[in-house]
DRENSE-615407 format. One record per residue: residue number from 0; residue in three letters; z, x, y of N, C-alpha, C, O in turn. Coordinates in pm, 1 decimal, always signed. Example, Ala and Ser with C-alpha at 12.3 -4.5 7.8 and 13.67 -1.06 7.14 Angstrom:
NODE  num  residuo       n.w       n.u       n.v      ca.w      ca.u      ca.v       c.w       c.u       c.v       o.w       o.u       o.v
NODE    0      ALA    +780.0   +1319.0    -569.0    +780.0   +1230.0    -450.0    +780.0   +1320.0    -330.0    +846.5   +1423.6    -331.9
NODE    1      SER    +708.0   +1285.0    -225.0    +714.0   +1367.0    -106.0    +787.0   +1290.0      +3.0    +803.9   +1340.9    +113.8
This chain:
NODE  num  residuo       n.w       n.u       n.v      ca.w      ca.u      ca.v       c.w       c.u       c.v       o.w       o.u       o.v
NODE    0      UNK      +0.0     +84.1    -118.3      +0.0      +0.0      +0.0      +0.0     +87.9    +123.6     +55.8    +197.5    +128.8
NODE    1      UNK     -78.0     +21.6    +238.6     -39.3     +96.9    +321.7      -0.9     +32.7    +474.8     -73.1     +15.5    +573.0
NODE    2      UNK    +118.5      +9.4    +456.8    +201.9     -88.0    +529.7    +236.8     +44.6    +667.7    +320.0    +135.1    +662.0
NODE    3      UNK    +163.4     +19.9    +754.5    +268.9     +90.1    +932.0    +183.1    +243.9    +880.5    +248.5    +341.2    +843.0
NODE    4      UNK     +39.1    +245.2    +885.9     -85.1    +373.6    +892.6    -102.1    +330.3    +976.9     -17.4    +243.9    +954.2
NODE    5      UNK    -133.2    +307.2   +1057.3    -256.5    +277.4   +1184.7    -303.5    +424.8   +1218.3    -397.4    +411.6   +1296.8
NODE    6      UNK    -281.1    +557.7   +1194.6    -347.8    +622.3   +1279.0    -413.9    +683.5   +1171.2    -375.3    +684.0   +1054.4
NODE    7      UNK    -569.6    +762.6   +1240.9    -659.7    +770.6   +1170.6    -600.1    +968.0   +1206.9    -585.5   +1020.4   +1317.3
NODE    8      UNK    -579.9   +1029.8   +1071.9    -515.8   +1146.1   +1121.2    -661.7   +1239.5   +1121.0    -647.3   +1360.3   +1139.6
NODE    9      UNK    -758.0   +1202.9   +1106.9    -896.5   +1244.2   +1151.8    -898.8   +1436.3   +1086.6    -979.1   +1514.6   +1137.4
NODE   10      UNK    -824.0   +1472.2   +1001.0    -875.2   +1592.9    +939.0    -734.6   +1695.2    +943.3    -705.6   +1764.9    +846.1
NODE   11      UNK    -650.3   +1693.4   +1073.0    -573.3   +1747.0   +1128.7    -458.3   +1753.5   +1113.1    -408.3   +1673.4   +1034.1
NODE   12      UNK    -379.2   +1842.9   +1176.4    -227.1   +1838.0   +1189.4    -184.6   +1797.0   +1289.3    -259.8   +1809.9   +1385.9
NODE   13      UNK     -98.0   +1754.4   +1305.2     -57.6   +1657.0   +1455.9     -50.5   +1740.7   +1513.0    -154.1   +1745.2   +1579.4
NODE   14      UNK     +29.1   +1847.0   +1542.4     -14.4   +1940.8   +1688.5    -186.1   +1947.1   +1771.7    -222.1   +1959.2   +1888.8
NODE   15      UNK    -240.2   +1935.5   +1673.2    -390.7   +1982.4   +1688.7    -451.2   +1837.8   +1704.4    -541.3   +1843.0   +1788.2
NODE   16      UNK    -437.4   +1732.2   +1662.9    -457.1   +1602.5   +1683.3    -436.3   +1553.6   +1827.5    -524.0   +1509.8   +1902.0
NODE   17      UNK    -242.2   +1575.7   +1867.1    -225.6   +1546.7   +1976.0    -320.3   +1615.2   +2099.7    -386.0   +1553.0   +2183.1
NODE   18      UNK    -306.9   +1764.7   +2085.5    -398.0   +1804.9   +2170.8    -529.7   +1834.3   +2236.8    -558.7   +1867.3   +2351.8
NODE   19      UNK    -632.7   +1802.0   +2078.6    -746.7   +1728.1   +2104.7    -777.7   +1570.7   +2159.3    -877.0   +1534.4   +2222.3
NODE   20      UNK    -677.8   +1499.2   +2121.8    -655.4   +1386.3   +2198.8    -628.9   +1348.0   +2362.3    -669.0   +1251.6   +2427.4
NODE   21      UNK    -542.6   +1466.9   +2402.3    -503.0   +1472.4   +2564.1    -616.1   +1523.1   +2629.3    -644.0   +1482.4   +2742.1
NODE   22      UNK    -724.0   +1655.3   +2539.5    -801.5   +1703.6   +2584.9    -913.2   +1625.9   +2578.6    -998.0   +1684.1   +2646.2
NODE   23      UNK    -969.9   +1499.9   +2522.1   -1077.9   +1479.2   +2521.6   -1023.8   +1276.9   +2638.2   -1104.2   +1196.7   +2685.9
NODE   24      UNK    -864.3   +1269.7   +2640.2    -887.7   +1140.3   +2694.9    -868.6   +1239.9   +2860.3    -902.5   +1150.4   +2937.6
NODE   25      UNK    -843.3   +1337.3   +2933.2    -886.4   +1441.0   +3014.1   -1049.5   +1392.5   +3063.7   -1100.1   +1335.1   +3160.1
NODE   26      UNK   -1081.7   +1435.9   +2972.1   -1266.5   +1478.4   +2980.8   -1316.0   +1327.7   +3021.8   -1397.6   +1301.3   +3110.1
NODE   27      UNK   -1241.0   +1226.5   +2928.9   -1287.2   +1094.1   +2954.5   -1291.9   +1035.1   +3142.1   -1372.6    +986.3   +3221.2
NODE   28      UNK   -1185.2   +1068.3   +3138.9   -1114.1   +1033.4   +3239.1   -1141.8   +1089.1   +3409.3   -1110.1   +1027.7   +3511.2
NODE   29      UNK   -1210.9   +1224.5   +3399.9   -1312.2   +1326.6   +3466.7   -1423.8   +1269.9   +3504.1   -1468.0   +1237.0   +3614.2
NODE   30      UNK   -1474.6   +1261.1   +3366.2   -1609.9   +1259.9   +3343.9   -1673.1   +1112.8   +3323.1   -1791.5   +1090.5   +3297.7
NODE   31      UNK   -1555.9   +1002.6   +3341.2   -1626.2    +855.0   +3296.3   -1677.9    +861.2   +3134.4   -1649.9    +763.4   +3065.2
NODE   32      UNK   -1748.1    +966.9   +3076.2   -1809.2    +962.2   +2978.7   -1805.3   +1058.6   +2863.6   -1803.8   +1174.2   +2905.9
NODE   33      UNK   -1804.0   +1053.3   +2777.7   -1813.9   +1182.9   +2682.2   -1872.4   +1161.1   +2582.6   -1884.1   +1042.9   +2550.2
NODE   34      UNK   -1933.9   +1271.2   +2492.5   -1991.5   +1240.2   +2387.5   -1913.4   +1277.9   +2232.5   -1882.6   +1394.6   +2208.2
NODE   35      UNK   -1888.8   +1178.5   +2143.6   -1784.3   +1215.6   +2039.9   -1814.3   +1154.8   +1926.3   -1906.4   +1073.5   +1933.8
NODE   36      UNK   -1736.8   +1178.3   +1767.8   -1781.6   +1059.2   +1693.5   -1729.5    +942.8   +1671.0   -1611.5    +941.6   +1706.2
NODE   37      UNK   -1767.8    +837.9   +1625.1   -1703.2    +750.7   +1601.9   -1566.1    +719.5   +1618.6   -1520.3    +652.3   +1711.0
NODE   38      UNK   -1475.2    +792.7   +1486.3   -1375.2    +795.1   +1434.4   -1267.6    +844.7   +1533.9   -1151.5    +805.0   +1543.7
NODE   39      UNK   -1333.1    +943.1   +1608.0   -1279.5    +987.6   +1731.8   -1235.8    +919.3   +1871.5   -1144.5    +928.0   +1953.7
NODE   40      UNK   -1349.6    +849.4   +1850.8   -1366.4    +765.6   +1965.5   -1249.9    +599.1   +1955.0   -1193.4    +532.5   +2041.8
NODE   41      UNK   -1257.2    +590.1   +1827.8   -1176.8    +459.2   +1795.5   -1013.9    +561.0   +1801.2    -905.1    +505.5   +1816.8
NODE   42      UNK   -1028.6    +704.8   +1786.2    -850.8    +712.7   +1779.1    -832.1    +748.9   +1918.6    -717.4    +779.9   +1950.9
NODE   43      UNK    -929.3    +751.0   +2013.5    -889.2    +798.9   +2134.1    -873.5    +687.4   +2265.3    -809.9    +689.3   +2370.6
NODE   44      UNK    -980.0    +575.7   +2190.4    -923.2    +426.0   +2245.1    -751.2    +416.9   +2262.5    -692.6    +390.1   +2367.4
NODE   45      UNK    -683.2    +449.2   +2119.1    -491.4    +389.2   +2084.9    -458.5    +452.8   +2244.5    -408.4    +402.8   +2345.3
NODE   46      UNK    -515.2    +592.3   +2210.5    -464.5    +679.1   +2285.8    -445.1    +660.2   +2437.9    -338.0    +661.3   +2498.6
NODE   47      UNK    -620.5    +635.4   +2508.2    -596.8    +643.4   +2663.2    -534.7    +484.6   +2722.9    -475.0    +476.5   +2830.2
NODE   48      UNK    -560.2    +368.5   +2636.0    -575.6    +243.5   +2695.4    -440.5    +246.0   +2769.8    -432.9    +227.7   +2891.3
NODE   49      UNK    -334.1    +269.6   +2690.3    -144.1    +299.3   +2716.0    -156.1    +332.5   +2829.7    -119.4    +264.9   +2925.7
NODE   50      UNK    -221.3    +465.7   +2836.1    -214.4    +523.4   +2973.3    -307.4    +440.7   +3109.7    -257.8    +438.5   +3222.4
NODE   51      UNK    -438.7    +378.8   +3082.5    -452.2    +303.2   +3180.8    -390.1    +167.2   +3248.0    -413.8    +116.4   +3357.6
NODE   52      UNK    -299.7    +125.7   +3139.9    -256.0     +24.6   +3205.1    -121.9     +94.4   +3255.0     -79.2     +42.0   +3357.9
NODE   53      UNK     -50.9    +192.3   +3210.4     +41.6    +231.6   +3328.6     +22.6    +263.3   +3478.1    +107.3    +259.4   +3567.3
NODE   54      UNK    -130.7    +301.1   +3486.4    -217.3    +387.5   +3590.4    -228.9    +224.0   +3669.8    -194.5    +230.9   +3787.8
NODE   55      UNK    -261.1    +115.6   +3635.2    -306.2     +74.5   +3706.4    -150.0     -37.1   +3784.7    -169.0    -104.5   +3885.9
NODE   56      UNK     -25.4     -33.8   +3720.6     +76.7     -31.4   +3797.8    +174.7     +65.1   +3846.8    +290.9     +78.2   +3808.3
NODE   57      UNK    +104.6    +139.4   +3948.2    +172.1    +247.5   +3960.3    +259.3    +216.3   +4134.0    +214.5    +224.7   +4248.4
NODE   58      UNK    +403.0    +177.6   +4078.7    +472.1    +155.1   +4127.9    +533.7    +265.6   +4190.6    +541.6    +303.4   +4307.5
NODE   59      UNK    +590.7    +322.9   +4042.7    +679.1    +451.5   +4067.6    +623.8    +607.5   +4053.6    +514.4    +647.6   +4013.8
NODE   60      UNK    +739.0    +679.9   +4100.8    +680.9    +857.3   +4049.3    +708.9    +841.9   +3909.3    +700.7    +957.4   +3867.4
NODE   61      UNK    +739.4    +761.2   +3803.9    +795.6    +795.2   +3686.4    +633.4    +754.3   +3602.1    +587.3    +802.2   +3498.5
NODE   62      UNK    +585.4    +665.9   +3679.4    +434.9    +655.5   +3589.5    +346.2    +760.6   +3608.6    +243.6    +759.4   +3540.5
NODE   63      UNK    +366.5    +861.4   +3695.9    +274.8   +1006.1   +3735.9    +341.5   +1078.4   +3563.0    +276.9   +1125.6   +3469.5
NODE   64      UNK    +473.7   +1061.3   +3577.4    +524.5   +1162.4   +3488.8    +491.3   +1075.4   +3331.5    +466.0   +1135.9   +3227.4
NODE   65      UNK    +494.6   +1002.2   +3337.2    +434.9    +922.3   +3202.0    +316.0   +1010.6   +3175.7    +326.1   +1117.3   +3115.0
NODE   66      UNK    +191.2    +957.7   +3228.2     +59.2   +1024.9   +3253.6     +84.4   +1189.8   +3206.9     +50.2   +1219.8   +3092.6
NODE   67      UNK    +124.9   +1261.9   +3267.1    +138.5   +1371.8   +3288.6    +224.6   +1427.0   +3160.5    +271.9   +1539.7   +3174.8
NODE   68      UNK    +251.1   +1356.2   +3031.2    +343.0   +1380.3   +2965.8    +281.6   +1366.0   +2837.3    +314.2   +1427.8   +2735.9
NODE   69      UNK    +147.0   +1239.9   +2852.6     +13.7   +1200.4   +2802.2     -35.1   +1332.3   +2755.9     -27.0   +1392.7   +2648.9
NODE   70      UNK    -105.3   +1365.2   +2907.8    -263.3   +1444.1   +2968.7    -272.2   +1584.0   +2932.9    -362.9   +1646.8   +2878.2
NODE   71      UNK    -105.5   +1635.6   +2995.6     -31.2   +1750.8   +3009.0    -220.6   +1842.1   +3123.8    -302.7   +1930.1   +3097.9
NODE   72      UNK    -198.7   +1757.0   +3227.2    -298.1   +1792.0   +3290.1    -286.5   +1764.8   +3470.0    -251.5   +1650.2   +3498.2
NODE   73      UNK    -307.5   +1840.4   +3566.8    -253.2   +1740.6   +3685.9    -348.3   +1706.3   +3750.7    -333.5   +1605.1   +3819.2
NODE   74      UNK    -447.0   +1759.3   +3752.7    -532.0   +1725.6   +3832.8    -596.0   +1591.6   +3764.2    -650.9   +1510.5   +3838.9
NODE   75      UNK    -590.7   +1569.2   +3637.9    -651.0   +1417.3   +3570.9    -479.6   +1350.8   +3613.8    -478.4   +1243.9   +3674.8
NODE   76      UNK    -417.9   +1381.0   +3598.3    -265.8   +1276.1   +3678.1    -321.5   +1208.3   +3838.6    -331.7   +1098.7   +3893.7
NODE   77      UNK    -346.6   +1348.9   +3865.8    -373.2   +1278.5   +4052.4    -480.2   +1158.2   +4012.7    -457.8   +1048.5   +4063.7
NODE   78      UNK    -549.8   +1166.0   +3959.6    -740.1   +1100.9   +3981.6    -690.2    +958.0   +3951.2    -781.2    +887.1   +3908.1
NODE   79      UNK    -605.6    +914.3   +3958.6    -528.1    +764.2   +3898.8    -459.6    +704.1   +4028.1    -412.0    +590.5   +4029.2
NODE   80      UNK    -458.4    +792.3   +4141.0    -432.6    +737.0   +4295.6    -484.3    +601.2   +4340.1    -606.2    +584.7   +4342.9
NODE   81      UNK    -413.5    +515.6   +4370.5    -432.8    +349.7   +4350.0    -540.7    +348.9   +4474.5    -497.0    +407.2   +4573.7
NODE   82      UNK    -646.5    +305.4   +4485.8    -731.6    +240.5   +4579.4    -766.2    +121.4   +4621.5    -821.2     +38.9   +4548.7
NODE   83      UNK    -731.2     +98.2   +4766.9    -737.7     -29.6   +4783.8    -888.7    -116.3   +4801.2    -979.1     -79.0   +4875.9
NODE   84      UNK    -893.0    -239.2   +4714.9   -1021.1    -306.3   +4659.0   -1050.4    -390.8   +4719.5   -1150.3    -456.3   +4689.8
C-alpha cells in the first residue's frame, strides 16, 4: 500500500532533490519559463504553488523569510514585491 507517498522522489536523495527543486522553482520564477521533464515539472508544481500564494499575501517580513527559506535565494525573494493593479 501506499498510504501518505505523494512525493515523486524523482531518482534522488533529498538533499539533492530539495536543492534542485529551489534551483529550478528560482529559474521559474526569473525566467517565467523553463524547460524540464515532465515528472519534474509535476514535482515542482507541490513545490512553488505554497510559495506563490504566500507571495501574493504579503503582509509581513515573515513571508520574505518564508520565501527565502524556500528559494535560499534573494534576489528571486525581492522579485515577489506586491504591485499595485
Amino acid at each position: 500500500m501506499r498510504h501518505g507517498k505523494k512525493v515523486n522522489h524523482l531518482g534522488r536523495t533529498d538533499s539533492h532533490r530539495k536543492a534542485m527543486l529551489a534551483n529550478m522553482a528560482s529559474s521559474l520564477i526569473l525566467h517565467k519559463r523553463i524547460q524540464t521533464t515532465l515528472a519534474k515539472a509535476k514535482a515542482l508544481r507541490m513545490y512553488v504553488e505554497p510559495i506563490l500564494t504566500k507571495a501574493k499575501n504579503d503582509t509581513t517580513h515573515l513571508t520574505f523569510v518564508q520565501r527565502f527559506s524556500y528559494l535560499q535565494d534573494k534576489e528571486v525573494g525581492n522579485h515577489f514585491i506586491p504591485r499595485d493593479s
